[in-house]
C-alpha positions in Angstrom: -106.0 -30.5 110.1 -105.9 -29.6 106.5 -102.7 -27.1 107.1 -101.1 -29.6 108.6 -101.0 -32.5 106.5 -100.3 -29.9 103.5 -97.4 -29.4 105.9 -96.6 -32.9 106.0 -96.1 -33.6 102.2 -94.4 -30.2 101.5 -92.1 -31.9 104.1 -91.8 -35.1 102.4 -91.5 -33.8 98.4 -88.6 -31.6 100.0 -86.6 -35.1 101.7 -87.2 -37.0 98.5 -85.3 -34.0 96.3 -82.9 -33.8 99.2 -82.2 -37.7 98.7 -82.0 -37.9 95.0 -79.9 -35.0 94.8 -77.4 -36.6 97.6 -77.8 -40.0 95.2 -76.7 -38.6 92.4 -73.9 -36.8 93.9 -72.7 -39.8 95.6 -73.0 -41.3 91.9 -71.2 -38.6 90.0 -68.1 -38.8 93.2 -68.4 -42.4 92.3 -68.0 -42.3 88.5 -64.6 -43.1 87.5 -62.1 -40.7 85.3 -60.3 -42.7 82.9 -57.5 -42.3 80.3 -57.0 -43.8 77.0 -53.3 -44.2 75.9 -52.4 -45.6 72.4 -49.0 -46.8 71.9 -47.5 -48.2 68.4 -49.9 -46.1 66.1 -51.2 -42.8 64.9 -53.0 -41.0 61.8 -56.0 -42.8 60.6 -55.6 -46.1 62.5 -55.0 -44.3 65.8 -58.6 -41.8 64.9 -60.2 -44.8 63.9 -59.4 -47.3 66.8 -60.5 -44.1 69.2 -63.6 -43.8 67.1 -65.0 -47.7 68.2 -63.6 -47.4 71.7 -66.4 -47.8 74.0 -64.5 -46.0 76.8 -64.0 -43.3 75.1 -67.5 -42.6 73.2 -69.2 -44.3 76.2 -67.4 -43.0 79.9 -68.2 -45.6 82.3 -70.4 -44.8 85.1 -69.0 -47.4 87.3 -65.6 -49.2 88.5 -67.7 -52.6 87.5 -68.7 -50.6 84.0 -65.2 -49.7 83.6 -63.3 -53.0 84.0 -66.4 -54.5 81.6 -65.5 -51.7 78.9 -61.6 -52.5 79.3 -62.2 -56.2 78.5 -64.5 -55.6 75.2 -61.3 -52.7 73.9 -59.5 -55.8 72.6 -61.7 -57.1 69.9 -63.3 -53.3 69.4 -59.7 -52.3 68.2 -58.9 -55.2 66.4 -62.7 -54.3 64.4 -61.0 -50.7 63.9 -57.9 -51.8 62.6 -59.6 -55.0 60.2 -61.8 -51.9 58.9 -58.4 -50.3 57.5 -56.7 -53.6 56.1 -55.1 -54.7 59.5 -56.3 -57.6 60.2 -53.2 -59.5 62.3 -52.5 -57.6 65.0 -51.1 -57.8 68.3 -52.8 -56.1 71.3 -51.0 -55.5 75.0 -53.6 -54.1 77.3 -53.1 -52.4 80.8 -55.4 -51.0 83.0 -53.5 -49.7 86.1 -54.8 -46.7 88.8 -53.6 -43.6 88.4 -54.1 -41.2 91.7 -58.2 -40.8 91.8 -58.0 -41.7 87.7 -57.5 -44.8 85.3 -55.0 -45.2 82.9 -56.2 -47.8 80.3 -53.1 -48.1 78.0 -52.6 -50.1 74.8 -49.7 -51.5 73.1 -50.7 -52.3 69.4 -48.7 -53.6 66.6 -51.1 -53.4 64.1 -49.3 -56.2 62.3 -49.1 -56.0 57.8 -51.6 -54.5 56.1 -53.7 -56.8 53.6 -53.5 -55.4 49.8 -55.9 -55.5 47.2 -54.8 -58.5 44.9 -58.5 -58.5 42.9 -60.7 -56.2 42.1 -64.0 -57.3 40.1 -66.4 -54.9 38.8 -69.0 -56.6 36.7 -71.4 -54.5 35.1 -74.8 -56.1 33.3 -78.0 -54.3 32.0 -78.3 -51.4 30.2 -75.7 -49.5 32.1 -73.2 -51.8 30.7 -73.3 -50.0 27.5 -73.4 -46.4 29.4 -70.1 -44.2 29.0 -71.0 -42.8 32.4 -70.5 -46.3 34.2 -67.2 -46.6 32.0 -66.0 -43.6 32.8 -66.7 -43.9 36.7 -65.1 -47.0 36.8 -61.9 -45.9 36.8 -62.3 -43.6 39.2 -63.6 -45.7 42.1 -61.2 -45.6 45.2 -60.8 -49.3 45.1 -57.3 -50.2 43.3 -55.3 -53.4 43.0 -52.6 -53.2 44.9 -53.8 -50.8 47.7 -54.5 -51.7 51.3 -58.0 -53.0 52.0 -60.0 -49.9 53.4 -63.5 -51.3 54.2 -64.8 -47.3 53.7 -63.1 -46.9 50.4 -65.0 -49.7 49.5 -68.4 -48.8 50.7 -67.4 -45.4 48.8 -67.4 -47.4 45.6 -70.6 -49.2 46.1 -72.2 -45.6 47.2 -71.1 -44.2 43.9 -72.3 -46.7 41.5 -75.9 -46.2 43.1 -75.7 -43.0 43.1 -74.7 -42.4 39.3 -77.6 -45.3 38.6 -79.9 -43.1 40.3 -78.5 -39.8 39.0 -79.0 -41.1 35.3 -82.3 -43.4 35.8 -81.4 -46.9 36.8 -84.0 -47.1 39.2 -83.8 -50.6 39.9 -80.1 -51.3 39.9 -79.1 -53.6 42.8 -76.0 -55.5 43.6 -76.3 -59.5 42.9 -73.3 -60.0 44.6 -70.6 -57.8 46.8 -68.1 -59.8 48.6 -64.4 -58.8 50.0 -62.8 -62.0 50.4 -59.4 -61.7 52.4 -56.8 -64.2 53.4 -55.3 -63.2 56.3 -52.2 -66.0 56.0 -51.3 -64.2 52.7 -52.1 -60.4 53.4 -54.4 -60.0 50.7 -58.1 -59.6 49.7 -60.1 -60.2 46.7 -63.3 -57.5 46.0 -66.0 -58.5 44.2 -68.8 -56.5 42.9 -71.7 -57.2 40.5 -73.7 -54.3 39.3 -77.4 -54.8 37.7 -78.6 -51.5 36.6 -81.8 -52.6 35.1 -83.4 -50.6 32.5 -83.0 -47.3 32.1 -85.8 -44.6 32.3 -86.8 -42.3 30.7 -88.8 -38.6 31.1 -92.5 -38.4 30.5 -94.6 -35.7 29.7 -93.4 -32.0 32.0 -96.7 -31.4 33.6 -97.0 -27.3 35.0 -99.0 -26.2 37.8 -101.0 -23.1 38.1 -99.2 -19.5 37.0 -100.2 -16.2 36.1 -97.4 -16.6 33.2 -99.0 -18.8 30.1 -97.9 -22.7 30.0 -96.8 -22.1 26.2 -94.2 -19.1 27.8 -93.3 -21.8 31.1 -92.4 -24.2 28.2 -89.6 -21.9 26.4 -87.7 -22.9 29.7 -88.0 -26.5 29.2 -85.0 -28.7 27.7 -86.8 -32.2 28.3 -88.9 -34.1 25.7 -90.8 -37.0 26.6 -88.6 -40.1 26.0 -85.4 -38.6 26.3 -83.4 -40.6 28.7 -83.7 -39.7 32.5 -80.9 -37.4 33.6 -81.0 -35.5 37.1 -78.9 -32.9 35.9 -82.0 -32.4 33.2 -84.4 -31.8 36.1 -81.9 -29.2 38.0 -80.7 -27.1 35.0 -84.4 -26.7 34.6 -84.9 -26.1 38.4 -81.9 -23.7 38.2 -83.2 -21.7 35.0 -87.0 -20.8 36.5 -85.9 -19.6 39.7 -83.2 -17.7 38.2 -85.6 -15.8 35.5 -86.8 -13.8 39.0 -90.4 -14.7 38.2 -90.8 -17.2 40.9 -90.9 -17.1 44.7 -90.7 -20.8 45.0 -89.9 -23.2 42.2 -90.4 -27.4 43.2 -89.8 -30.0 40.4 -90.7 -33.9 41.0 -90.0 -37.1 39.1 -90.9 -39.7 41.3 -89.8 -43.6 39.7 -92.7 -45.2 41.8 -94.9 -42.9 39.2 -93.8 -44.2 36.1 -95.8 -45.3 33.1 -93.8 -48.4 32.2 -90.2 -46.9 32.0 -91.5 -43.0 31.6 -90.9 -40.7 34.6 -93.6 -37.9 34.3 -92.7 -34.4 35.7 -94.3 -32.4 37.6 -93.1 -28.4 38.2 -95.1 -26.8 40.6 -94.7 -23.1 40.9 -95.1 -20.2 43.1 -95.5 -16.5 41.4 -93.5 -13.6 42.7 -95.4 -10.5 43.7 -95.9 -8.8 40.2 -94.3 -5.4 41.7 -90.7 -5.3 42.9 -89.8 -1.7 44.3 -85.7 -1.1 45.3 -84.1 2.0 47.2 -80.3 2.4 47.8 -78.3 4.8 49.5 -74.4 5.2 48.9 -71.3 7.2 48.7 -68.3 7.6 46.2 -65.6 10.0 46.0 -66.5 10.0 42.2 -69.9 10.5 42.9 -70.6 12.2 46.2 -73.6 11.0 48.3 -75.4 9.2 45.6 -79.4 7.7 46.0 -81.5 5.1 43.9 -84.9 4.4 43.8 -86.4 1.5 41.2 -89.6 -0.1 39.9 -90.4 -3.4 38.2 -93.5 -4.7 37.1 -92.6 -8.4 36.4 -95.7 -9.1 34.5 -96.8 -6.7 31.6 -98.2 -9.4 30.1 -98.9 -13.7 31.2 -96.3 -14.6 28.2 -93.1 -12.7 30.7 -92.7 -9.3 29.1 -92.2 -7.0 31.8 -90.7 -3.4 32.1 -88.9 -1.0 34.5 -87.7 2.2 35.2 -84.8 3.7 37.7 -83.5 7.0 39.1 -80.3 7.8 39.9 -79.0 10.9 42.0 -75.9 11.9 42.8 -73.5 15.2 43.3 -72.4 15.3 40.0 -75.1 13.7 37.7 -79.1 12.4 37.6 -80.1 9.7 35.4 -84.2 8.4 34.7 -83.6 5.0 32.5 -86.7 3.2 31.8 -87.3 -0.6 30.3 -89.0 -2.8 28.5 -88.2 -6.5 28.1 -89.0 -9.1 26.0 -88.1 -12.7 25.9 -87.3 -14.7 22.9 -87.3 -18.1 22.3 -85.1 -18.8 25.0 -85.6 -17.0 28.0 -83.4 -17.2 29.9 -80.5 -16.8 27.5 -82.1 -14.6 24.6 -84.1 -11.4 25.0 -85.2 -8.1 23.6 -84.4 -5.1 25.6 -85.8 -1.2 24.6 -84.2 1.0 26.7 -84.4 5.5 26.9 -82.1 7.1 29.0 -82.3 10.9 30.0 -78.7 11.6 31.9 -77.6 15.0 33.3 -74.0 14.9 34.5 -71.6 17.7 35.3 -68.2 17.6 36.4 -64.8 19.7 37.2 -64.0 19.0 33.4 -67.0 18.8 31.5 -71.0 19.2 31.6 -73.2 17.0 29.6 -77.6 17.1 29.1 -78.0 13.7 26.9 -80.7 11.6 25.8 -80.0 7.9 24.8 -82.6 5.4 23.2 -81.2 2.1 22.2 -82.9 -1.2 21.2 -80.7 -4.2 22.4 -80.4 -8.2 21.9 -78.6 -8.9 24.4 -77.5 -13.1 24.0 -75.7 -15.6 26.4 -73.6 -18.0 24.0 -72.7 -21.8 25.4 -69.2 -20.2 25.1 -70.1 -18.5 28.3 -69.6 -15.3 26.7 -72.3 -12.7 27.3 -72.8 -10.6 23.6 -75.3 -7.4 23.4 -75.8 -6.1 19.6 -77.8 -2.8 19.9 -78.9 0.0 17.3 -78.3 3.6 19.3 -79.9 6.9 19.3 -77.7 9.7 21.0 -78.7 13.1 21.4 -76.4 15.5 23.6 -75.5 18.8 24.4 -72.0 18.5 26.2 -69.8 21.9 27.0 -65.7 20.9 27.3 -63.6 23.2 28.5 -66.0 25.7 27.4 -66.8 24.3 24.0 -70.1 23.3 23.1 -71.1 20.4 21.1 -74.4 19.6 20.4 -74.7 16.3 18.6 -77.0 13.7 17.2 -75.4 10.4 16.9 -77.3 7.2 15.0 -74.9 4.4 15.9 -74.8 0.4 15.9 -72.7 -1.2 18.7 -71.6 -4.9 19.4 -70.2 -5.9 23.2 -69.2 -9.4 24.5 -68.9 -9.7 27.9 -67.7 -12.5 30.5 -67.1 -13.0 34.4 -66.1 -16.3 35.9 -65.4 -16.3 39.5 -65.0 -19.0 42.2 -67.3 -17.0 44.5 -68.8 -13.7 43.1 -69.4 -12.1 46.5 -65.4 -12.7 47.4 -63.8 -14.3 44.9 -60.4 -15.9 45.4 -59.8 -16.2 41.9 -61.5 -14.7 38.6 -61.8 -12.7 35.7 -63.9 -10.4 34.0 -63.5 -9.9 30.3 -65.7 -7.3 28.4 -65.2 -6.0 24.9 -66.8 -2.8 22.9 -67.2 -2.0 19.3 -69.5 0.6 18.2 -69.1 3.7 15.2 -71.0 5.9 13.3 -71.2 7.9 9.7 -73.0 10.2 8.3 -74.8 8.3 5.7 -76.7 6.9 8.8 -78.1 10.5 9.8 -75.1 11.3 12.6 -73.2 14.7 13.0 -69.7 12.7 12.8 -68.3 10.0 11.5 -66.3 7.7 14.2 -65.1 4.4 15.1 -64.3 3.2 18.9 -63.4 0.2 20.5 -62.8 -0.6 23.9 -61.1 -3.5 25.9 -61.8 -4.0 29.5 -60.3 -6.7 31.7 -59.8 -7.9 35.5 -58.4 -10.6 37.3 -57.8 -12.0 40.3 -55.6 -14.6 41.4 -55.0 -16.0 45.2 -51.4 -15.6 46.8 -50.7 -17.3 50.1 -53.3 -18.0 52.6 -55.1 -14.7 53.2 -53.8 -12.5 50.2 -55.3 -11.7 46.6 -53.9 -10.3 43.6 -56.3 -7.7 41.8 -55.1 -6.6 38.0 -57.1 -4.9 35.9 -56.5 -2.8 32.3 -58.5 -0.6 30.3 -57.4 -0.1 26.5 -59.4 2.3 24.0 -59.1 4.1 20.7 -61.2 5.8 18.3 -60.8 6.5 14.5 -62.3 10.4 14.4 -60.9 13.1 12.2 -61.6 15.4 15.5 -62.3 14.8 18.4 -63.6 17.5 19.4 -66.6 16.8 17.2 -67.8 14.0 19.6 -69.8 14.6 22.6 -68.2 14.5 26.0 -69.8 10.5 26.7 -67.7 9.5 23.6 -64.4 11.1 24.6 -61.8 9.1 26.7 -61.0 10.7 30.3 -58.9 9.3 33.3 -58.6 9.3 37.1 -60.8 8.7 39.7 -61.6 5.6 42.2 -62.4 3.3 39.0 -59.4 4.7 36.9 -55.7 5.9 38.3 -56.0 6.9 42.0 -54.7 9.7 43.2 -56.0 12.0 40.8 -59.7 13.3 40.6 -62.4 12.2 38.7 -61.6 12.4 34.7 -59.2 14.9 35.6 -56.8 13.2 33.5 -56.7 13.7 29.7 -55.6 16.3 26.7 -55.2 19.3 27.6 -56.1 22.7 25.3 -53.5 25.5 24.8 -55.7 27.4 28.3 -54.3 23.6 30.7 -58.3 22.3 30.4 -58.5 18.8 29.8 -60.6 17.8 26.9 -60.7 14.2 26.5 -58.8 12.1 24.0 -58.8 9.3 21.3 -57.3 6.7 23.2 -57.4 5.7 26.9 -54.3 3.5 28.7 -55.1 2.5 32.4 -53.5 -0.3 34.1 -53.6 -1.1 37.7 -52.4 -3.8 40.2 -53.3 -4.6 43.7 -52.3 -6.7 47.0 -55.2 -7.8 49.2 -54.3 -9.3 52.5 -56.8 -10.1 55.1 -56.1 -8.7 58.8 -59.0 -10.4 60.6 -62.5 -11.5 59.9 -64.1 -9.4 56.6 -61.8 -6.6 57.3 -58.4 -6.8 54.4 -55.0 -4.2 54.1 -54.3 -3.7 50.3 -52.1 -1.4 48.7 -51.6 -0.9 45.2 -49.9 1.0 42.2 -52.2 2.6 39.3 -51.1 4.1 35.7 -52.6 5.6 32.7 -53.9 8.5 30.9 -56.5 9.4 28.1 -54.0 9.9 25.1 -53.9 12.1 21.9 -51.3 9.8 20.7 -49.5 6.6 22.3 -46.2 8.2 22.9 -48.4 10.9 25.7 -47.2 10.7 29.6 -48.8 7.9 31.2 -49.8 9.2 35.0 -49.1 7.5 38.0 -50.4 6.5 41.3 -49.4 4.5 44.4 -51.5 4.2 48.1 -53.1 1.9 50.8 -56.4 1.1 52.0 -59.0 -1.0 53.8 -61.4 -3.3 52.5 -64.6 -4.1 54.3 -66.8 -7.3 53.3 -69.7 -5.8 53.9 -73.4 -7.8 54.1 -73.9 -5.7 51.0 -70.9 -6.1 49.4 -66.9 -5.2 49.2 -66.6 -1.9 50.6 -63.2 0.1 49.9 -61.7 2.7 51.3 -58.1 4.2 50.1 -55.4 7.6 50.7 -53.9 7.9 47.4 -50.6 10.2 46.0 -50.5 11.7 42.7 -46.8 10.5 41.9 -46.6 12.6 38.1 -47.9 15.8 40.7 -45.4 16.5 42.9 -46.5 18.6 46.1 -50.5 17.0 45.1 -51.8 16.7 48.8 -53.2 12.7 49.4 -57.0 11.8 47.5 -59.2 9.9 49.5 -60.8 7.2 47.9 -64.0 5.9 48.4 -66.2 3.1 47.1 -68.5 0.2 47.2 -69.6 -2.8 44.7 -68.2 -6.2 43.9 -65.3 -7.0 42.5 -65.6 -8.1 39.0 
C-alpha cells in the first residue's frame, strides 16, 4: 500500500513538470519578435530615444503587451527627445506584421532644438569668495547659446557638489534649480542657486596602533589642525604612507557628521607590514648570461623607520654583495640618509675588475620633480685592461639628478627619462688620480599611430684626466652591448692599444632610435638603428648598428628580444640580443 501510493505521487510531481514545461513552451511560441525602426534621426537622439523605449529594454511577452507598449512609444520618445532640447516634435507611428515578427516603425521629425538663452549661477556662502568655485564656473557644460541637454545640466549641478564636498562645504545645498523653457520661442532659461555653507576645517590627525613611533608617523603628515578641509590633503597623505612600503593596509577617515563645530578630526588607522621582506629573481641577458638575485630587508631596525638591507647578485660575468642602511629625515618620504658598501667582482672579454665601493648618500626628491642624490665615495679597485693593472684608491664626491615621467610606467605610450652625473676627484682628498666626469643620460618615448611607439635614447660622457689609463676600469667609458650599440658585444667598443685591445676612453657617444609596433595582444615588432663609440677624442669613428626584434609585455615586465648586424664590421655574423626590464 505504501509502494503504491509513493508510486502515485512520483506519478503526479512528474505530470505537473510535464505541464509547466509544455506551459511555458506554449508561452515562449507565443511571445512575439518585434522590430524597432527609427526614421528621421540618428547619433545621440536616435541612442537616446532607443534608451527609454519600453519595447526595446522591456520585449513584450504578449500580442496584448505588445500593442500596450506601442501606444506608450509616443510620449516615451517625445521624453527622449525633450531630454536633449527637442521639445516640438512630430511623431508617425506604425505597427504592421511582418511574417511571424512585428515591425514597430517610427517617423520622427524631432522639430528645433531649444537653446540656452540664460544661464544663472548664483553663488552665496563662503564658497562665494573661493577661487575654486570661480574657476569651476567657467567650466560647467551649461553655455548660453547651446541646445538645452537636461544631462549636461545635471552634470553641472553634480560638479558644484562635488567640488563643495571635495573642499569642505559639507552643508551646501541648492535653494533653487529651475530650467524654465518656452517651447513657442525655442529657448530655456537655467537657473541655479548654490549655498555652500561654511567651510570646514581639519581637526586634530589622530594615529592608530603601529610598531613605528607616532612622533616618526607624524613626519608624514602635511595637515595642521585648522587648516581648511581639502580632500586632496587626506589622499596625498593616504598616497605617501602606503607608498613608504611600511604598511600592509593604510585607511584614513574624516567623517563631517564628527565634527567639533566646523573641525573634521582625522583618524589614520594602520596596518604594519611583516618586518622581513625576502626577494629571489631569476633572469637572462646577453650582457650578463643567466643571472640570479636573492635580497633581504628588515623594514624595522628601529620603531622611528630606520631599516637596512642587503642583496646578491650573480651572473656569468660578475657577483655583487651590496648592503644598506636607511635613514629618514625630516621628510620621509622625500628626504633620507642612505649608507651603502658594495663588494663587486666583474670580468669580461675586455677587462677584469675586484672593487670595493662605500658611499654615504642624501638622496632628495625636489617639488621640481627632479630626483637629486649628493654622496661622498670610497673606491678601492684592482682592475687589469688589456693586461694592465691598476690598482687604485679613489676618495670622490658625486652629485646626480634624476627624472622619469611616464603616462604608464609598466608600458608607457609616452615619456622620458632624464638623469645627469657629476662626480671628480684630487689628490689633496687622499685619491691616486686627479679626474673630473660627467655624464648625460636621456630616453624618450613618444606614440606614432595607433599601435606604434617611438623609443630614443642618448648617452653623452667626458672626463677631464691627464691619463686615462690611471683610472680603474668602472671609471673608464666602454660601448656595445644590449644597453649600448647592438650588434657588437658587451663593452667591446672603445680605444684600442697599439696590440687591437680595447681600453676604455674619456668620452662616450651613443645614440639610438627605435620603432615599436604592436602585432597582437602584449606581443610588438620593432626594429631599430644604434650608433656610438667610447672616444679618445670627438673626431673617433662612431660605430654602427641596425636589426629587428620582438617585444613581449610580460606579467613581469617588457621583455626584448633582438638579431643585430655590426654595420662598421663587415662579414660580423648577426648578435643576438637579449633582455628584460622596463622601459625608462
Amino acid at each position: 500500500m505504501m509502494r503504491n501510493h509513493a508510486q502515485a505521487v512520483r506519478a503526479l510531481s512528474a505530470a505537473l513538470a510535464w505541464a509547466v514545461l509544455l506551459l511555458w513552451s506554449l508561452g515562449a511560441l507565443a511571445q512575439p519578435r518585434v522590430e524597432v525602426r527609427l526614421e528621421g534621426i540618428e547619433g545621440e537622439l536616435a541612442d537616446n530615444v532607443r534608451a527609454y523605449l519600453s519595447l526595446i529594454q522591456s520585449p513584450p511577452d504578449s500580442e496584448a503587451h505588445l500593442r500596450r507598449l506601442y501606444r506608450q512609444a509616443p510620449a516615451e520618445i517625445e521624453q527622449a527627445l525633450a531630454a536633449l532640447g527637442h521639445y516640438r516634435p512630430r511623431i508617425e507611428p506604425a505597427l504592421n506584421p511582418d511574417g511571424e515578427a512585428w515591425v514597430a516603425e517610427f517617423r520622427i521629425d524631432p522639430g528645433p532644438p531649444v537653446r540656452v538663452t540664460r544661464f544663472a549661477l548664483t553663488l552665496s556662502g563662503a564658497g562665494a569668495e573661493d577661487r575654486a568655485f570661480r574657476e569651476l564656473r567657467g567650466r560647467l557644460p551649461v553655455k548660453e547659446g547651446d541646445v538645452l541637454h537636461h544631462g549636461r545640466y545635471a552634470e553641472a549641478k553634480r560638479s558644484l557638489q562635488n567640488l563643495a564636498l571635495a573642499r569642505g562645504y559639507f552643508d551646501a545645498r541648492f535653494t533653487r534649480s529651475e530650467v524654465r523653457v518656452e517651447r513657442g520661442a525655442d529657448s530655456a532659461e537655467v537657473i541655479l542657486d548654490y549655498d555652500t555653507g561654511p567651510r570646514y576645517r581639519f581637526g586634530a590627525v589622530r594615529f592608530g596602533d603601529s610598531a613605528l613611533e607616532e612622533s616618526f608617523l607624524r613626519r608624514f603628515v602635511t595637515i595642521e589642525p585648522g587648516d581648511p578641509y581639502l580632500v586632496d590633503r587626506i589622499t596625498a597623505l593616504q598616497t605617501a604612507l602606503v607608498n613608504s612600503d611600511y604598511f600592509a593596509e593604510v585607511n584614513i577617515s574624516a567623517p563631517p557628521e564628527e565634527a567639533e563645530g566646523l573641525e573634521v578630526p582625522v583618524r589614520v588607522e594602520l596596518v604594519d607590514r611583516r618586518r622581513h621582506k625576502y626577494s629571489f629573481g631569476l633572469g637572462y641577458g646577453t650582457d650578463t648570461g643567466p643571472r640570479a638575485s636573492a635580497g633581504w630587508e628588515s623594514r624595522r631596525i628601529r620603531r622611528n623607520g630606520e631599516r637596512a638591507n642587503a642583496q646578491l647578485e650573480l651572473s656569468a660575468i660578475r657577483y655583487a654583495l651590496t648592503a644598506g642602511y636607511e635613514i629618514p629625515l625630516a621628510k620621509p618620504m622625500s628626504d633620507r640618509l642612505l649608507f651603502q658598501a658594495s663588494l663587486r667582482d666583474e670580468s669580461t672579454d675586455t677587462a677584469e675588475s675586484t672593487s670595493l665601493l662605500l658611499s654615504a648618500r642624501r638622496v632628495e626628491s625636489l617639488e621640481s620633480g627632479w630626483l637629486r642624490d649628493l654622496s661622498l665615495n670610497f673606491l678601492e679597485e684592482y682592475s687589469t685592461v688589456a693586461g694592465e693593472e691598476v690598482d687604485a684608491r679613489l676618495l670622490y664626491p658625486a652629485v646626480g639628478w634624476t627624472r622619469v615621467d611616464a603616462d604608464d610606467r609598466m608600458r608607457p605610450r609616452r615619456g622620458r627619462r632624464l638623469g645627469l652625473e657629476v662626480k671628480g676627484s684630487d689628490p689633496a682628498l687622499g685619491s691616486d688620480a686627479r679626474f673630473l666626469q660627467g655624464r648625460v643620460d636621456a630616453k624618450f618615448i613618444e606614440p606614432l599611430g595607433a599601435g606604434g611607439r617611438v623609443l630614443a635614447r642618448g648617452n653623452l660622457g667626458a672626463t677631464l684626466v691627464e691619463d686615462v689609463e690611471s683610472l680603474p676600469a668602472s671609471l673608464r667609458f666602454f660601448a656595445g652591448g644590449d644597453q649600448s650599440v647592438r650588434g657588437y658585444g658587451y663593452n667591446e667598443l672603445g680605444p684600442e692599444n697599439s696590440a687591437g685591445d680595447v681600453i676604455g676612453g674619456r668620452f662616450l657617444l651613443v645614440g639610438s632610435v627605435e620603432y615599436e609596433h604592436r602585432i597582437t595582444g602584449n606581443w610588438s615588432a620593432a626594429a631599430f638603428y644604434d650608433v656610438g663609440n667610447a672616444l679618445d677624442d670627438w673626431d673617433g669613428e662612431l660605430k654602427q648598428g641596425v636589426g629587428a626584434g620582438l617585444r613581449w609585455q610580460s606579467p613581469v615586465g617588457p621583455i626584448r628580444v633582438d638579431l643585430a648586424v655590426a654595420v662598421s664590421e663587415p662579414g660580423t655574423p648577426l648578435r643576438l640580443h637579449f633582455n628584460m626590464g622596463p622601459d625608462l
